[in-house]
C-alpha positions, 0 to 999 in steps of 0.5 A: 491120674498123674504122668509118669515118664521113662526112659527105656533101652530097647534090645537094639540100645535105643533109648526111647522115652514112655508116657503112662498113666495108671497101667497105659504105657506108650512110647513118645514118638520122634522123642530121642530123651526126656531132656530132649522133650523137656527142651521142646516144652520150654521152647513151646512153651507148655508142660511137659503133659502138653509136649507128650500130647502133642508128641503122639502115642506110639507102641504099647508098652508092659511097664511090668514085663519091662522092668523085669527085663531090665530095660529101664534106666535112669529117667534123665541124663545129659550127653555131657555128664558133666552137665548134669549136677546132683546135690541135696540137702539133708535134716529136712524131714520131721524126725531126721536130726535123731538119728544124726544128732546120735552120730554127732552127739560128744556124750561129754557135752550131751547137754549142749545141742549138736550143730545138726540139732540146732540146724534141724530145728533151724529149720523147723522155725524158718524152713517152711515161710509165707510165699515171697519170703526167703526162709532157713536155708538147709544143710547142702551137699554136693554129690558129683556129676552125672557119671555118678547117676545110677539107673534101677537094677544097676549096682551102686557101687562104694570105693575101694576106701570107702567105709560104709555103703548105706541107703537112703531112701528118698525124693529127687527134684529133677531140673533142666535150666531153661535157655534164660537160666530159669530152672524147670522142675521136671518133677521127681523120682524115688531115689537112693542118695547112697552114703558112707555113714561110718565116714561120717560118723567119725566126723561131721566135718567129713559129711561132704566126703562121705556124700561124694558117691553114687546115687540112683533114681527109680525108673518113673519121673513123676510129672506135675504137682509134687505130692505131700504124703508119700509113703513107702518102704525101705528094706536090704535083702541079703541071700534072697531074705529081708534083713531089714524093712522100714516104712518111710515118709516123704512130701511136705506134710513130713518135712520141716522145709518146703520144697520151694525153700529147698529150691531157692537155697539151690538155685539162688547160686548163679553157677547153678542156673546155666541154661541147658544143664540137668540137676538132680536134687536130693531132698532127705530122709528120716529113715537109715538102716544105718541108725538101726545097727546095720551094717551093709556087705557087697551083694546086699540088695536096696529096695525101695518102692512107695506110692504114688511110684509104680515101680520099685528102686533097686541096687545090688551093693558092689565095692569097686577094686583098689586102685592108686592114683599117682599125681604127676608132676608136669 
């Protein structure tokens, strides 16, 4: 049975951290954060299930009750956001150059294969190599902070300017560089790597303005070996009805890249391995509501759930108001 961590509010605003197992969930006792306990892990050095057992078992927790009161957050952050780096990279799944490849694709040169296309399968060549060698290196992007990172139930919010909000249903990588500069894989969560696809579309050389939004994490961390299969289910509620529902797939078995390729190609940057920071790695989809027609409005809910995840993510759509911003000269 795999561990999955929380971080919880309790109705005081402590944040405390919960272990469970199957449908036991407990509080970590004296453990302020799951970054907190990662740190004491490293220090130990042992795993994180090791540090959680050695930690103790305090209060019960209903993972259901509290999820529908809203209690749970984002399970990682860093007291300094600017401390916590979220990124990703995207044509890493089986399938996901289709719907780019119909963005990108000039029908005046439908013959020539897109730059997507020819990185997609890229990919597929070299995105999964032998251990010790160095394979394809992926498409790369940079999202923002960690005052980007959005917890469950919280809105994701697009720009005044911004053109689209869209879903994308997905894996987080979540790291803590060690005090030697090693990255840690803490394991990963369900996430949305929200995006503007209408800014993108326009242009593929706008792909890193339309990345630059928010993004949010399920609830649960799941610790230990990733899994390879993960299937799931994206849909939009719009008034309380589904407007569109899509099964997902996740996991190596789905991918064109192996986690480990992603991971190198990451942290093979030196300003990507300074110790005590937090990165939260987005590793792509293949399923966009996007490239079925839809188009999102403010008030339309995400949800996206899949196994072996025991609760779902879910983010209302909300626009942020117009602001001008007036550069100074000094």
């Amino acid at each position: 049975m795999s561990l999955r961590l929380m971080q919880h509010r309790d109705a005081d605003g402590i944040v405390r951290v919960i272990a469970a197992q199957g449908s036991r969930a407990a509080v970590v006792p004296g453990v302020a954060s799951v970054r907190d306990l990662a740190m004491r892990a490293i220090a130990a050095g042992q795993g994180l299930a090791q540090e959680v057992a050695a930690a103790g078992e305090g209060a019960a927790i209903d993972l259901q009750a509290e999820f529908v009161a809203g209690r749970f957050i984002a399970p990682i952050g860093h007291d300094d956001p600017a401390h916590l780096v979220m990124a990703g990279t995207g044509l890493t799944h089986l399938g996901s150059a289709e719907g780019r490849d119909k963005m990108h694709r000039d029908a005046a040169a439908a013959e020539k294969p897109t730059d997507s296309m020819r990185m997609f399968l890229e990919g597929i060549d070299g995105g999964k190599p032998a251990p010790g060698i160095v394979g394809q290196q992926p498409e790369w992007f940079y999202k923002g902070d960690g005052s980007q990172l959005v917890g469950p139930g919280a809105p994701l919010t697009m720009p005044a300017f911004a053109q689209d909000g869209g879903e994308e249903p997905e894996l987080a990588g979540i790291y803590l560089i060690g005090p030697d500069g090693t990255p840690h894989r803490l394991g990963l969560c369900l996430a949305n790597e929200f995006s503007d696809h209408v800014t993108e579309r326009h242009n593929y050389l706008w792909l890193a303005h339309s990345k630059l939004r928010q993004a949010s994490l399920g609830p649960e961390l799941l610790v230990g070996a990733p899994p390879s299969d993960v299937r799931g289910v994206s849909r939009i509620v719009r008034d309380g009805a589904t407007l569109w529902e899509k099964p997902f797939l996740s996991g190596e078995d789905h991918m064109s890249h192996s986690l480990a390729n992603l991971e190198h190609h990451h942290f093979k940057y030196a300003q990507f391995r300074r110790p005590g920071d937090i990165h939260v790695h987005f590793f792509g989809t293949a399923t966009l509501s996007f490239s079925d027609g839809i188009r999102t409005e403010e008030g339309d809910v995400f949800e996206i759930e899949a196994h072996p995840f025991t609760l779902p993510l879910r983010n209302p759509l909300a626009r942020e108001a117009e602001r001008r911003v007036v550069v100074k000269a000094l």
